[in-house]
C-alpha atoms as one frame of an Amber mdcrd trajectory, in Angstrom:
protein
 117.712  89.666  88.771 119.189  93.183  89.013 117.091  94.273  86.161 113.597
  93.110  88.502 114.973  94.538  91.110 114.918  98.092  89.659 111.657  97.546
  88.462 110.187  96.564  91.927 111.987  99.466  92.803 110.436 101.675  90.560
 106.933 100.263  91.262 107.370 100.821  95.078 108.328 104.581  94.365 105.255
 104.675  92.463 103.443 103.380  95.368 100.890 105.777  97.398  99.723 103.110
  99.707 102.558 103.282 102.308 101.992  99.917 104.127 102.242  98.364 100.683
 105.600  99.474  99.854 107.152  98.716 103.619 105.454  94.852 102.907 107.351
  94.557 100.078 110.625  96.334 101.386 110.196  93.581 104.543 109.914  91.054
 101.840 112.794  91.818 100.114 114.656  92.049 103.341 113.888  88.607 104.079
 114.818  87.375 100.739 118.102  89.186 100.719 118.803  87.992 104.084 118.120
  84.857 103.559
C-alpha cells in the first residue's frame, strides 16, 4: 500500500491539470479518514 501510495504521489506531482490532482488528494482524504 505504501509503495501505491508514492506512486499516486508521484503521478499527482506530474499532474498539470490542477482540479485533477485536488480530486484525487480529496479522495485520498476520504479514504484515509475513513
Amino acid at each position: 500500500m505504501i509503495s501505491l501510495n508514492l506512486v499516486l504521489a508521484g503521478l499527482r506531482l506530474g499532474l498539470k491539470n490542477r482540479q485533477v490532482g485536488e480530486k484525487w488528494v480529496s479522495d485520498d482524504c476520504s479514504y484515509l479518514c475513513k
